[in-house]
N, CA, C and O atoms as a CHARMM CRD file, in Angstrom:
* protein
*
  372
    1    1 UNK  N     16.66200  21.44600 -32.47800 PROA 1      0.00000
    2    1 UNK  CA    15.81600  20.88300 -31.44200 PROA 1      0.00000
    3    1 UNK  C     14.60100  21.79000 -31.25800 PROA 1      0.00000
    4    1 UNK  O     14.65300  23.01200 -31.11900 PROA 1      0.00000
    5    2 UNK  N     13.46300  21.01000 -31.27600 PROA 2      0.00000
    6    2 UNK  CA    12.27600  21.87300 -30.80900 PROA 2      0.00000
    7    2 UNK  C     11.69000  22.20100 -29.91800 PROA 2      0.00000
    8    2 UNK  O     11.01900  21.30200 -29.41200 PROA 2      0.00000
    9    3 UNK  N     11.62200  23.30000 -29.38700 PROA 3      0.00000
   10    3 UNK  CA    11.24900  23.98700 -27.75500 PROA 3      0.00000
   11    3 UNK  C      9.57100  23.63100 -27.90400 PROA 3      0.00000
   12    3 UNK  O      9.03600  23.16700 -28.91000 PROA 3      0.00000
   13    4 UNK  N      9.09100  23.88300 -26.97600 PROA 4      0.00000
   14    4 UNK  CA     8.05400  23.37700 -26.43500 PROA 4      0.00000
   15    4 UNK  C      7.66000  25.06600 -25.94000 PROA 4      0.00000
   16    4 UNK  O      8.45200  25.57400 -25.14600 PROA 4      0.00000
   17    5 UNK  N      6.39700  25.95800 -26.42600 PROA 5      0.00000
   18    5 UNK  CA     6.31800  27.08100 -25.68400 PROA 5      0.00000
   19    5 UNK  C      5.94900  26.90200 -23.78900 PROA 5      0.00000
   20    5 UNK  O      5.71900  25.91100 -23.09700 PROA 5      0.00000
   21    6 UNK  N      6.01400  27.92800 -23.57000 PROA 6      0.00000
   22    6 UNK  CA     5.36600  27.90500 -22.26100 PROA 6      0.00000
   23    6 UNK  C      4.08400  27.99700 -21.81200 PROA 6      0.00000
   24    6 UNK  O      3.63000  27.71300 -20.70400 PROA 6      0.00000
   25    7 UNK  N      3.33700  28.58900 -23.16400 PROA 7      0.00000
   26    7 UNK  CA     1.68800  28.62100 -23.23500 PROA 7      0.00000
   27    7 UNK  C      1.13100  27.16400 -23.63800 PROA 7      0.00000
   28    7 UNK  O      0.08600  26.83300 -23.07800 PROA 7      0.00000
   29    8 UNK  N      1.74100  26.20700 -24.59500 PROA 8      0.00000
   30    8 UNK  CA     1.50400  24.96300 -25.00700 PROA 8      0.00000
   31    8 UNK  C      1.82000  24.08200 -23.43800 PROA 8      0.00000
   32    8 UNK  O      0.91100  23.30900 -23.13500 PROA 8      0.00000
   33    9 UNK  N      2.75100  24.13100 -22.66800 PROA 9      0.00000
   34    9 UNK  CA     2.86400  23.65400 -21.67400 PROA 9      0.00000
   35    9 UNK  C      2.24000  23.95800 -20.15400 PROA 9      0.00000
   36    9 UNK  O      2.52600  23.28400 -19.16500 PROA 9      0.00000
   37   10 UNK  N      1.40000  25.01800 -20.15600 PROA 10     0.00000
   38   10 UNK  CA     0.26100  25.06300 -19.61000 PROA 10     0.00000
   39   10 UNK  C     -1.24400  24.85400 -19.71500 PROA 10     0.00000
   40   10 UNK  O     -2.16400  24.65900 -18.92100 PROA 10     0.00000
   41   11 UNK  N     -1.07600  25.00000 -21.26800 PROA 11     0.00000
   42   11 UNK  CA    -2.75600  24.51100 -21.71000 PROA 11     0.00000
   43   11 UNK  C     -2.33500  23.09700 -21.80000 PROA 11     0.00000
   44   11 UNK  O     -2.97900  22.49800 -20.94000 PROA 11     0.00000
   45   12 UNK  N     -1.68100  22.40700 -22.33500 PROA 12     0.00000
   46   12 UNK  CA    -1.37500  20.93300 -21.70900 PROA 12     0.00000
   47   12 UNK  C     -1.95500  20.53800 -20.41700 PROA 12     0.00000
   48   12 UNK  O     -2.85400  19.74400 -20.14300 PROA 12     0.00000
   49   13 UNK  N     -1.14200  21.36500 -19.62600 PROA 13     0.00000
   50   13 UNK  CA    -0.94900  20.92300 -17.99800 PROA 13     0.00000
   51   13 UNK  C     -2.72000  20.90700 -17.89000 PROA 13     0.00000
   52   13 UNK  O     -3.31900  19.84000 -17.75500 PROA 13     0.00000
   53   14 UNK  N     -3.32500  22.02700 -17.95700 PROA 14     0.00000
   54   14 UNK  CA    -4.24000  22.37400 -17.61600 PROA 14     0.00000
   55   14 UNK  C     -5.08700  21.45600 -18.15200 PROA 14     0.00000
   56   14 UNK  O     -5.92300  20.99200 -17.37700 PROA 14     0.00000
   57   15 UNK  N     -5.08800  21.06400 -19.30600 PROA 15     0.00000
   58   15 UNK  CA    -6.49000  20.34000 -19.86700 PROA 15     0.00000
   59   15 UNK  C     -6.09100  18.86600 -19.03000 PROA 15     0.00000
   60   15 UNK  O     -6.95700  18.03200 -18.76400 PROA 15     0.00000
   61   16 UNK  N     -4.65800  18.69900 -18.67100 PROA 16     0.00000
   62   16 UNK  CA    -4.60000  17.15400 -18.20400 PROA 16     0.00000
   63   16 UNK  C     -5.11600  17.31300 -16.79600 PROA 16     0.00000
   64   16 UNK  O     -5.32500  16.32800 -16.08800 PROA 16     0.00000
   65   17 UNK  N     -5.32300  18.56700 -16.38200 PROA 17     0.00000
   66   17 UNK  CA    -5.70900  18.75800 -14.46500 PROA 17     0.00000
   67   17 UNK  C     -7.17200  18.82500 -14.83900 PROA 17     0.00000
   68   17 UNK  O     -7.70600  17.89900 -14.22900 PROA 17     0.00000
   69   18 UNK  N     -7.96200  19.39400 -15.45800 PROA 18     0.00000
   70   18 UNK  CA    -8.78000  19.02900 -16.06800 PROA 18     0.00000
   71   18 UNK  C     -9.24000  17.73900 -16.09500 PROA 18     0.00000
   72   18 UNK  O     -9.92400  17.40100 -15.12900 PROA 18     0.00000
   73   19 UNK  N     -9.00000  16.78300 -17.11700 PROA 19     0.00000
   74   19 UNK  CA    -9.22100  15.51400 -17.25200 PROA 19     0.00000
   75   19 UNK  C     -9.36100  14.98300 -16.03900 PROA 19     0.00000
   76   19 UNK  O    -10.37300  14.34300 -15.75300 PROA 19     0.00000
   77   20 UNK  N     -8.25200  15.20400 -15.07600 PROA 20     0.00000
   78   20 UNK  CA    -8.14100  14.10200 -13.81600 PROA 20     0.00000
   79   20 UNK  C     -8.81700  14.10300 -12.78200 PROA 20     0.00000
   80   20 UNK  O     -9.13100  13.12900 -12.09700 PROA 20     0.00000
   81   21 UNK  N     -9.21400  15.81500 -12.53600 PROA 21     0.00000
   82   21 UNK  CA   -10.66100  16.70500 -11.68600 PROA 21     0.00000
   83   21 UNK  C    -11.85600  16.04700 -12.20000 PROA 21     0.00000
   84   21 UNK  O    -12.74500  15.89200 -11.36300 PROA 21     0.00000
   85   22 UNK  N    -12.18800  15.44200 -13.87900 PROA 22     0.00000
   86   22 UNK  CA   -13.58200  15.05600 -13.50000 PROA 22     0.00000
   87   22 UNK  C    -13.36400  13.69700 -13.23600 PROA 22     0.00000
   88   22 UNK  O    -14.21800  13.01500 -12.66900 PROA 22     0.00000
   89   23 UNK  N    -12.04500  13.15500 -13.68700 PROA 23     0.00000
   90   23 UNK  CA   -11.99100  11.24400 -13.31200 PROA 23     0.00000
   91   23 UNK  C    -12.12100  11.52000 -11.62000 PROA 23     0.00000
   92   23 UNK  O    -13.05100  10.84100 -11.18600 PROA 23     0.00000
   93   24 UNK  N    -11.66600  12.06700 -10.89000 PROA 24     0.00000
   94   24 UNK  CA   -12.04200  12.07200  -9.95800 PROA 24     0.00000
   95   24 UNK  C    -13.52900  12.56200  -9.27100 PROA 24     0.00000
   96   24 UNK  O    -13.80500  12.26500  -8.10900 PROA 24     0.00000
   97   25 UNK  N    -14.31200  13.23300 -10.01400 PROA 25     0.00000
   98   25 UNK  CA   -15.44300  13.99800  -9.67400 PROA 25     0.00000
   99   25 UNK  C    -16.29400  12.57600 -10.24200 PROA 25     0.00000
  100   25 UNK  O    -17.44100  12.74500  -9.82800 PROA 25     0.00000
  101   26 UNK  N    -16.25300  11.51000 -10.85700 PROA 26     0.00000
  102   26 UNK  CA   -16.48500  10.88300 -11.24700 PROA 26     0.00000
  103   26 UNK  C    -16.85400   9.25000  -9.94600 PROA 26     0.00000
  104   26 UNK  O    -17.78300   8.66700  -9.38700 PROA 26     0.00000
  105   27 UNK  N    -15.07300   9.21300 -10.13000 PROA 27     0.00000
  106   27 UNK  CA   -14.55200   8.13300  -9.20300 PROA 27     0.00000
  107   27 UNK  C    -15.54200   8.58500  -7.96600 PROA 27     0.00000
  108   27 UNK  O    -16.59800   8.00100  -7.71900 PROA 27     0.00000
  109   28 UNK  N    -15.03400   9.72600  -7.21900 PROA 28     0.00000
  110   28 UNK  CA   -16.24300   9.97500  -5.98900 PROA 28     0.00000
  111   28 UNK  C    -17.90200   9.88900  -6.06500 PROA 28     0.00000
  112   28 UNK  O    -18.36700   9.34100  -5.06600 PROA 28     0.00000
  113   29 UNK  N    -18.58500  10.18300  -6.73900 PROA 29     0.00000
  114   29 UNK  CA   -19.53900  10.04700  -7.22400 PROA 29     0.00000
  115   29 UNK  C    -20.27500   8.30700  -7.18100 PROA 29     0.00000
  116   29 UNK  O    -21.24700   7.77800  -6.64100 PROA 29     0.00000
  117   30 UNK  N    -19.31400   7.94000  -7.95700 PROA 30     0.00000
  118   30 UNK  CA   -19.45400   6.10200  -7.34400 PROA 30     0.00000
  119   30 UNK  C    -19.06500   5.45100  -6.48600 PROA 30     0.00000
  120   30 UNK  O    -19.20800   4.23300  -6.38300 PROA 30     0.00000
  121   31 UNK  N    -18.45500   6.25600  -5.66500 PROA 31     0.00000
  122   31 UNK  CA   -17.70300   5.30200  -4.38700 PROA 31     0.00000
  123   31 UNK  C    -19.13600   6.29200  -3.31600 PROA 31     0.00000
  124   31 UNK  O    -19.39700   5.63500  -2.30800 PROA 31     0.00000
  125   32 UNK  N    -19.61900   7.05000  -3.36600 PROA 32     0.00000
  126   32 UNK  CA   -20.80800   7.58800  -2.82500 PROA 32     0.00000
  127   32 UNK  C    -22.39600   6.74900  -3.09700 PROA 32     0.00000
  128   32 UNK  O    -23.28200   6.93800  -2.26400 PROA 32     0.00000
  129   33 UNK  N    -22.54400   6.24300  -3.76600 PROA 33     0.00000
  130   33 UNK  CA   -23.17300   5.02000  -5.00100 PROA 33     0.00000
  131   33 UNK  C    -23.00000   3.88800  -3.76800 PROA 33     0.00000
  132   33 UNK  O    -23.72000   3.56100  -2.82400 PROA 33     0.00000
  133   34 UNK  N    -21.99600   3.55900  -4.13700 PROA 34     0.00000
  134   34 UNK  CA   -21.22200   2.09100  -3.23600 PROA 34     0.00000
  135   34 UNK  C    -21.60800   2.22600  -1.92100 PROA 34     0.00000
  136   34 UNK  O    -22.16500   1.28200  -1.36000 PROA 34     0.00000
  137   35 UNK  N    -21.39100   3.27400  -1.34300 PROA 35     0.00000
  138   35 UNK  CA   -21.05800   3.25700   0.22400 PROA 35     0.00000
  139   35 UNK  C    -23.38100   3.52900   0.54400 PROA 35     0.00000
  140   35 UNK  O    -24.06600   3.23900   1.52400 PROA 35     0.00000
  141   36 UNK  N    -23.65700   3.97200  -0.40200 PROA 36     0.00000
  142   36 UNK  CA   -25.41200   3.84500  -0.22000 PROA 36     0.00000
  143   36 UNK  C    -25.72300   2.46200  -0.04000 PROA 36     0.00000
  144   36 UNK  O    -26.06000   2.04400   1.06800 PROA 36     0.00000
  145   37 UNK  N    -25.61400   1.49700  -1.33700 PROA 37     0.00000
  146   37 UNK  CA   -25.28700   0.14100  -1.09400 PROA 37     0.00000
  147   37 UNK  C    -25.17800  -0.66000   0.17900 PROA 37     0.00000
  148   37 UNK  O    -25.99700  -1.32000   0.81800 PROA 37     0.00000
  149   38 UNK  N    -23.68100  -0.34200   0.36300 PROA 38     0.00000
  150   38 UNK  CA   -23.16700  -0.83200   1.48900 PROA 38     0.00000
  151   38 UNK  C    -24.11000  -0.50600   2.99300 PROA 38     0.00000
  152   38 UNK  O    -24.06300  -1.29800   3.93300 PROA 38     0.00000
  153   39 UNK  N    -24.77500   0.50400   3.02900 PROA 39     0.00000
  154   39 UNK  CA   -25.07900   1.17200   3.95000 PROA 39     0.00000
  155   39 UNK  C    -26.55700   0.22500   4.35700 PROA 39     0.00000
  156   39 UNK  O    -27.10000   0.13000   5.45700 PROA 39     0.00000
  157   40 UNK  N    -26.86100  -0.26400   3.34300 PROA 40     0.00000
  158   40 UNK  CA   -27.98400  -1.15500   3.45000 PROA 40     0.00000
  159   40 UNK  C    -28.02900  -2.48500   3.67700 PROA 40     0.00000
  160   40 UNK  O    -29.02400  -3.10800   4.04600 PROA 40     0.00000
  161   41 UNK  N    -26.53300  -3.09400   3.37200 PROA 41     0.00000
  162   41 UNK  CA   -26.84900  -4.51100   4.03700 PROA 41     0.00000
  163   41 UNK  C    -24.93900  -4.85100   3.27600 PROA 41     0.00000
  164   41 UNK  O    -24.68600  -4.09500   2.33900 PROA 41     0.00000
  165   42 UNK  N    -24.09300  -5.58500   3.54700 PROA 42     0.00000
  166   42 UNK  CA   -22.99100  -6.19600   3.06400 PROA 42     0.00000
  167   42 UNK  C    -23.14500  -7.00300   1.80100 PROA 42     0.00000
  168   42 UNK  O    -23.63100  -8.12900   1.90600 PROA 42     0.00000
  169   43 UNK  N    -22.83200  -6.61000   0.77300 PROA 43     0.00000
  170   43 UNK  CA   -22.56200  -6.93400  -0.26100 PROA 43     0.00000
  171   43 UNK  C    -21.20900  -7.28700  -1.02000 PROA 43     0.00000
  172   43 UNK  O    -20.65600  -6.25600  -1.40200 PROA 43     0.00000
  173   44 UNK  N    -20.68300  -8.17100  -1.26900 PROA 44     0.00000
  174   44 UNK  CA   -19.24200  -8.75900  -1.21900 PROA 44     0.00000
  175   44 UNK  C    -19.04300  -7.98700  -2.78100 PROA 44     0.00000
  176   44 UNK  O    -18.09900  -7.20900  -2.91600 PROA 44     0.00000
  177   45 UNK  N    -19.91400  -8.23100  -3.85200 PROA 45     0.00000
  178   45 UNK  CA   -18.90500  -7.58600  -5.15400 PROA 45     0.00000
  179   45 UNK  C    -19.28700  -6.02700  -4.59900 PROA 45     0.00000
  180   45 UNK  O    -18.16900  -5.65100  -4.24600 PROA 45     0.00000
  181   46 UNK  N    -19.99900  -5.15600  -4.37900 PROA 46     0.00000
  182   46 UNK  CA   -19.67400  -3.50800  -3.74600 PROA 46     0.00000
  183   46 UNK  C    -18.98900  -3.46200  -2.93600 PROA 46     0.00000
  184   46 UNK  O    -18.60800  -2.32100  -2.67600 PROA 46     0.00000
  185   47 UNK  N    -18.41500  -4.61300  -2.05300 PROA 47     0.00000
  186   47 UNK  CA   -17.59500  -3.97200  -0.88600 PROA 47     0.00000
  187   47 UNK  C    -15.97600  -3.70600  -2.26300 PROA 47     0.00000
  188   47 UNK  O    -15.17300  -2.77300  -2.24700 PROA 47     0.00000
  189   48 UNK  N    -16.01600  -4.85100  -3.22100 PROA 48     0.00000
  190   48 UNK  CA   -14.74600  -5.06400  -3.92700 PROA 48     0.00000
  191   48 UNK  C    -14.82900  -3.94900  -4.56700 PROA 48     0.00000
  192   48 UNK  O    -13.79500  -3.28400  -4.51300 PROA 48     0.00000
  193   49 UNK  N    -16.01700  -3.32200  -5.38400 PROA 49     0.00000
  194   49 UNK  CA   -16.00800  -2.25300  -5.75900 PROA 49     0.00000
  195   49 UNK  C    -14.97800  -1.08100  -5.75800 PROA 49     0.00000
  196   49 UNK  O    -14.19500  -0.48100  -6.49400 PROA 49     0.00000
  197   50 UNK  N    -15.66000  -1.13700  -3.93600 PROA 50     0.00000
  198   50 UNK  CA   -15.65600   0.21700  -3.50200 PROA 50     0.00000
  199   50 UNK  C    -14.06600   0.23200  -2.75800 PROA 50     0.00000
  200   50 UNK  O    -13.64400   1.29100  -2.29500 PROA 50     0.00000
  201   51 UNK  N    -13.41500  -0.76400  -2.70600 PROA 51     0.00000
  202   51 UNK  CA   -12.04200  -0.92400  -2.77600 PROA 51     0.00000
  203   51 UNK  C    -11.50600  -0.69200  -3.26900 PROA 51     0.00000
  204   51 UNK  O    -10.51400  -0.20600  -2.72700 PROA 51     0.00000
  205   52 UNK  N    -11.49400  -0.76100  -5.24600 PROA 52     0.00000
  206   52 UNK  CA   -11.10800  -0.74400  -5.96200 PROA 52     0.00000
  207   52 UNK  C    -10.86100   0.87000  -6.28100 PROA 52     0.00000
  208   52 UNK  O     -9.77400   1.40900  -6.48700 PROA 52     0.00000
  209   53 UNK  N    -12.68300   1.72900  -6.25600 PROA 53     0.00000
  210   53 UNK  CA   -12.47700   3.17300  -6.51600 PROA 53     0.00000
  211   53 UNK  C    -11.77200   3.63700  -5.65100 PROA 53     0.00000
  212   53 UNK  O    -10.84600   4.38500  -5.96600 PROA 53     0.00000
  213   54 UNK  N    -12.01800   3.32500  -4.38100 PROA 54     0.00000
  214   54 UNK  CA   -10.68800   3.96800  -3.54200 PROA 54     0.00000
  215   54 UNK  C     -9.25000   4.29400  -3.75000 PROA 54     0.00000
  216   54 UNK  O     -8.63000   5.33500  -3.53200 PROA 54     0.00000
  217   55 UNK  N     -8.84700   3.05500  -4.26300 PROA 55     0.00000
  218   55 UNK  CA    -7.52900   2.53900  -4.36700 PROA 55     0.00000
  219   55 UNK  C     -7.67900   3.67800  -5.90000 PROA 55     0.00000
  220   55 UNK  O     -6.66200   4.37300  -5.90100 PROA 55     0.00000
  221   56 UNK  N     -8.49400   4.00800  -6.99300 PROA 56     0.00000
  222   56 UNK  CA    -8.61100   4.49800  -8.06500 PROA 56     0.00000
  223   56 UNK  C     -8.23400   6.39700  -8.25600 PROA 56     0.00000
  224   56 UNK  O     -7.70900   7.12500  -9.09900 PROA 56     0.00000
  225   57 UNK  N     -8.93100   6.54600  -6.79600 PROA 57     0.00000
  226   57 UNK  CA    -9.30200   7.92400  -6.67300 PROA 57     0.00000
  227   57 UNK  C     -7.75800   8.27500  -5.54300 PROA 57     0.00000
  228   57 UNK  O     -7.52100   9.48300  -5.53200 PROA 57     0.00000
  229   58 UNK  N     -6.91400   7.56900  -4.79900 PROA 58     0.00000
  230   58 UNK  CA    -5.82400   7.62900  -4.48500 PROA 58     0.00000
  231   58 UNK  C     -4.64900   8.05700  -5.85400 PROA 58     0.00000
  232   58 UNK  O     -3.92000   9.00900  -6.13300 PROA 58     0.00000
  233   59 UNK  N     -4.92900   6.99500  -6.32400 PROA 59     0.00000
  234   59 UNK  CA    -4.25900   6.88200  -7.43200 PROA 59     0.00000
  235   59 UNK  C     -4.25500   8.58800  -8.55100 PROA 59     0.00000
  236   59 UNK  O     -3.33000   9.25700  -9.01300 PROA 59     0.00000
  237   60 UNK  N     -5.77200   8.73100  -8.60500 PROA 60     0.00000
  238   60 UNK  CA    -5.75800  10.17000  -9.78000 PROA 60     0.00000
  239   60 UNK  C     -4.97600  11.39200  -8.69400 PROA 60     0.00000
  240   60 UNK  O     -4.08100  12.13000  -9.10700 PROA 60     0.00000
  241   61 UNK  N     -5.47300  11.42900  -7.34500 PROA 61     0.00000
  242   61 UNK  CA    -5.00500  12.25300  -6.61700 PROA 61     0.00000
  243   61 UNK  C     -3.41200  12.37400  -6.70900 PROA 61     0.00000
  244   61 UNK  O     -2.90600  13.49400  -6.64100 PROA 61     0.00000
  245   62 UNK  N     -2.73600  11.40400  -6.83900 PROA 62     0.00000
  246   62 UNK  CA    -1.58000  11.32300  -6.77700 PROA 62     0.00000
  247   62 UNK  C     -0.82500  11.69300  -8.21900 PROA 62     0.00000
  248   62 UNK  O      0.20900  12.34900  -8.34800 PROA 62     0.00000
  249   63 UNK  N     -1.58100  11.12500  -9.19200 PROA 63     0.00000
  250   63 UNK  CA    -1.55900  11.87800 -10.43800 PROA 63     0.00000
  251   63 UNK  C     -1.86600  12.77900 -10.87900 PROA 63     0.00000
  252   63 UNK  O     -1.70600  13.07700 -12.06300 PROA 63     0.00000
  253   64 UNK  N     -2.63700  13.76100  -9.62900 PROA 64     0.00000
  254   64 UNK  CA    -2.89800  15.18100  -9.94500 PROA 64     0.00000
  255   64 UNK  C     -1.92800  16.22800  -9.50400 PROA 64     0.00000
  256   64 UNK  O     -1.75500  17.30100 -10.08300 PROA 64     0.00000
  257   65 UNK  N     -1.19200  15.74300  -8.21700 PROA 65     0.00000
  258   65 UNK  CA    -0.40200  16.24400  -8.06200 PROA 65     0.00000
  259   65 UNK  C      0.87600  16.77200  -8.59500 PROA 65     0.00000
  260   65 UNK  O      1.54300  17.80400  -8.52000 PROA 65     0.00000
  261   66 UNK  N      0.93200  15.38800  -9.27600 PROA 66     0.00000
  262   66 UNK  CA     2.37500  15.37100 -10.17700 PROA 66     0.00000
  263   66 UNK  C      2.60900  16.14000 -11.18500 PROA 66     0.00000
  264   66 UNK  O      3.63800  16.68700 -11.58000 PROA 66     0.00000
  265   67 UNK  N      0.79100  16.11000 -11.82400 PROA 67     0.00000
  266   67 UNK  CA     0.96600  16.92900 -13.10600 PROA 67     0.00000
  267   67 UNK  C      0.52900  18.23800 -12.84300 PROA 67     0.00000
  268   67 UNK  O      0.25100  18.89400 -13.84700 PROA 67     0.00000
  269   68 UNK  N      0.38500  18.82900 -11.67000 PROA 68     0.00000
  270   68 UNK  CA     0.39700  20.41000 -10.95400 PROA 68     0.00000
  271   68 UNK  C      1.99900  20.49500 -10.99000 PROA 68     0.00000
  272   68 UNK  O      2.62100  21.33000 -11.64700 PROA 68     0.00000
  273   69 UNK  N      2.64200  19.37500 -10.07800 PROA 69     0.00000
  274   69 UNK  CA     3.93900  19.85800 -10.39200 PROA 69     0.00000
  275   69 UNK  C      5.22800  20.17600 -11.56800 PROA 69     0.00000
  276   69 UNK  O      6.29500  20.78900 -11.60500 PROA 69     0.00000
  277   70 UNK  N      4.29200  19.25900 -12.55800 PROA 70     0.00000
  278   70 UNK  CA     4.97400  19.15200 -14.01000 PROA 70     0.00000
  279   70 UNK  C      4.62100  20.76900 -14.78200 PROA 70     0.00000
  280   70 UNK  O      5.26200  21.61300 -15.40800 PROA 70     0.00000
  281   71 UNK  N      3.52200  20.62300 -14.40700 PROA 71     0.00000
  282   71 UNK  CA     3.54400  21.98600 -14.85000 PROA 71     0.00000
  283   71 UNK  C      3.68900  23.55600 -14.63400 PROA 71     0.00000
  284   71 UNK  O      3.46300  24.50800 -15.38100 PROA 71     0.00000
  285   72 UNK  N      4.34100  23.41900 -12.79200 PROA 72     0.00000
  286   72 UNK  CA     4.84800  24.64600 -12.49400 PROA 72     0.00000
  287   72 UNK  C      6.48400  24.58300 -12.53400 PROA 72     0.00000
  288   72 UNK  O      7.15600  25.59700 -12.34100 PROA 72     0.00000
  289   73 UNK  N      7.08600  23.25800 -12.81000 PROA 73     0.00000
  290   73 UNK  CA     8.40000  23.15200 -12.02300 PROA 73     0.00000
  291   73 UNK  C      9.44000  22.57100 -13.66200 PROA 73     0.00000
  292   73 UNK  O     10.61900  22.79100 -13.93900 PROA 73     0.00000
  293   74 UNK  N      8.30500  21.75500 -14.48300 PROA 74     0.00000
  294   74 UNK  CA     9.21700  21.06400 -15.69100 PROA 74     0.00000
  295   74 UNK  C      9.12000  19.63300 -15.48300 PROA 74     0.00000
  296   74 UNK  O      9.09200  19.00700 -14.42400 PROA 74     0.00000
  297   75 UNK  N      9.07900  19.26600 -16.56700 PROA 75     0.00000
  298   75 UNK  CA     9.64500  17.72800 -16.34300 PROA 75     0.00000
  299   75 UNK  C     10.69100  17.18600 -15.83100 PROA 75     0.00000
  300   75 UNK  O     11.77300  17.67100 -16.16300 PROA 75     0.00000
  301   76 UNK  N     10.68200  16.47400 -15.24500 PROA 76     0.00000
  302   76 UNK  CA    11.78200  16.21600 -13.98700 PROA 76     0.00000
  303   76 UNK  C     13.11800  15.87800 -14.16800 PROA 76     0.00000
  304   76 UNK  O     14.18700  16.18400 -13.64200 PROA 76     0.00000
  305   77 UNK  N     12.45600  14.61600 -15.74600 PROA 77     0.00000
  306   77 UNK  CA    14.13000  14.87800 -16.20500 PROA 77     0.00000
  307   77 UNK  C     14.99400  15.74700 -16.63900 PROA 77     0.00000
  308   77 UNK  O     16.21800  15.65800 -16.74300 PROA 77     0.00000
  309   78 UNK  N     13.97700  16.94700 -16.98700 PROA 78     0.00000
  310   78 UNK  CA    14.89700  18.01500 -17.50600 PROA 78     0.00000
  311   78 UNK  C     14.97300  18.82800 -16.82800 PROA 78     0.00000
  312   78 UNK  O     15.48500  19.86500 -17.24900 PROA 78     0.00000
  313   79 UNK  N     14.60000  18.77400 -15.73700 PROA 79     0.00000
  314   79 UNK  CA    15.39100  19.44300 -14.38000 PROA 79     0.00000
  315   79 UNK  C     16.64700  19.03300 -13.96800 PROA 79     0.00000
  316   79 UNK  O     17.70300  19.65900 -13.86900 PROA 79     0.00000
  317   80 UNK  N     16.38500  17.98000 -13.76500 PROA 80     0.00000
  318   80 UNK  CA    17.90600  16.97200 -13.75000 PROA 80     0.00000
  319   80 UNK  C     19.10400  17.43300 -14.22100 PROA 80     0.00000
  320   80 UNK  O     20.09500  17.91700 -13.67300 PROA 80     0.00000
  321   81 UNK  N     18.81800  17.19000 -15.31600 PROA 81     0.00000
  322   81 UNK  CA    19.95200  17.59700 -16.96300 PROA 81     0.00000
  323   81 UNK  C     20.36300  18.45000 -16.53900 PROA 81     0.00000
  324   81 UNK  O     21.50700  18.37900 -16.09200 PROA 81     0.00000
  325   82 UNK  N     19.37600  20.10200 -16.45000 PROA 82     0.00000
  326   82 UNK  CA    19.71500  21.10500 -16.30200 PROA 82     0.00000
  327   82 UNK  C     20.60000  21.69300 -14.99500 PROA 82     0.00000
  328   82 UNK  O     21.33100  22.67500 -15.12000 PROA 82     0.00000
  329   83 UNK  N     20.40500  20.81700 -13.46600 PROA 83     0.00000
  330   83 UNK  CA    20.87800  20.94200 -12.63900 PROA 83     0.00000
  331   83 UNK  C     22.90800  19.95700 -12.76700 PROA 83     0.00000
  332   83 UNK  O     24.04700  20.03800 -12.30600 PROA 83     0.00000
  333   84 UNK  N     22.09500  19.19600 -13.68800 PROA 84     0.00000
  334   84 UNK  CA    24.30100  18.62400 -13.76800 PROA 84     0.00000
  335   84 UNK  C     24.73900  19.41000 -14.59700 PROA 84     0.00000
  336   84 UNK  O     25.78900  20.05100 -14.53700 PROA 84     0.00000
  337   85 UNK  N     23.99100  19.39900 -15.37400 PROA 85     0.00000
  338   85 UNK  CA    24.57800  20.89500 -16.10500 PROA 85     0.00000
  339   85 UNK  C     25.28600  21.77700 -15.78000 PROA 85     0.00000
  340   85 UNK  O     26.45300  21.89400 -16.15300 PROA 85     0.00000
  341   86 UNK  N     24.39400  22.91400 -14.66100 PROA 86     0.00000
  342   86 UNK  CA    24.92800  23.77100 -13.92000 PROA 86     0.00000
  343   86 UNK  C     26.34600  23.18500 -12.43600 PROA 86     0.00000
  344   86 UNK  O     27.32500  23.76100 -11.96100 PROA 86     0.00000
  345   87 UNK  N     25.83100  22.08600 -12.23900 PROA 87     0.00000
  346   87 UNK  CA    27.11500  21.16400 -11.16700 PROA 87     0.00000
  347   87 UNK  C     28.47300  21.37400 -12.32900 PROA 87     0.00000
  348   87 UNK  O     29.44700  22.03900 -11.97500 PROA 87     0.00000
  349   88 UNK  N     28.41600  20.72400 -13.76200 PROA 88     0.00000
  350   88 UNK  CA    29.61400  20.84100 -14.08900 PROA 88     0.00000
  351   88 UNK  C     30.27900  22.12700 -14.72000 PROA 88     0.00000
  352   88 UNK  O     31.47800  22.35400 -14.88400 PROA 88     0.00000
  353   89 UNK  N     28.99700  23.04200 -15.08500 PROA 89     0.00000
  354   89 UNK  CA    30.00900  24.62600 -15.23600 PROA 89     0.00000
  355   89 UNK  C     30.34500  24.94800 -14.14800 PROA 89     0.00000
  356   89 UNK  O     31.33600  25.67500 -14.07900 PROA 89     0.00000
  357   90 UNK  N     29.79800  24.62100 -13.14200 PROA 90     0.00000
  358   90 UNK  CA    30.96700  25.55300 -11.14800 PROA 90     0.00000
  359   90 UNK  C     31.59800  25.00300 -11.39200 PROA 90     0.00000
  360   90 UNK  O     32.56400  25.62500 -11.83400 PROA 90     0.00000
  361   91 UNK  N     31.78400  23.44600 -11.39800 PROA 91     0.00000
  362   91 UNK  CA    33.29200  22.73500 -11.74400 PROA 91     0.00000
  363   91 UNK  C     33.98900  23.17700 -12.33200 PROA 91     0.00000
  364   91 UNK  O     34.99400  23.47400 -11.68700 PROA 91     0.00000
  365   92 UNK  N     34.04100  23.48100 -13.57000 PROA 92     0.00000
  366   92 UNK  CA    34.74900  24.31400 -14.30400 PROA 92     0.00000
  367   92 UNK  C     35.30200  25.54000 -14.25300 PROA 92     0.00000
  368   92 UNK  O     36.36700  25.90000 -14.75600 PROA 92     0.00000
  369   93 UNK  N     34.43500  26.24300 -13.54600 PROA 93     0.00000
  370   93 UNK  CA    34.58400  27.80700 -13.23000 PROA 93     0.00000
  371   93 UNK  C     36.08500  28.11700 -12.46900 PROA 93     0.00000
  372   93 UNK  O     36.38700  29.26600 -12.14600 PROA 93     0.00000
């Protein structure tokens, strides 16, 4: 079975926190765009827009988190594993 280093699994992590810092530096950027727009008179496809990046930039946030946590804590399933793991050696013990 092939291990995965711990340096490969931070420059991972990192280039994907990366990626999601500018989708978001991005996403904000146009929902700032939108809300200029908006600011000038009601516009029905910018209001949908600017719904949408919202709902977009929720979304990366929430996916930024995860992959901060993936990469200080492990992938979750193999946290898992590793925790029944350890449940059935006390059992045993």
């Amino acid at each position: 079975m092939m291990r995965t280093s711990l340096y490969e699994v931070m420059t991972t992590t990192e280039t994907t926190l990366d990626t999601i810092r500018l989708e978001i530096e991005r996403a904000t950027e146009r929902r700032a765009e939108l809300l200029h727009v908006l600011a000038e008179g009601h516009d029905a496809a910018a209001a949908a827009e600017h719904a949408d990046v919202e709902e977009r930039i929720a979304s990366l946030w929430n996916e930024y988190r995860e992959a901060r946590v993936r990469g200080r804590f492990g992938d979750r399933d193999e946290i898992i594993k590793r925790a029944r793991l350890e449940e059935r050696l006390e059992r045993a013990a």
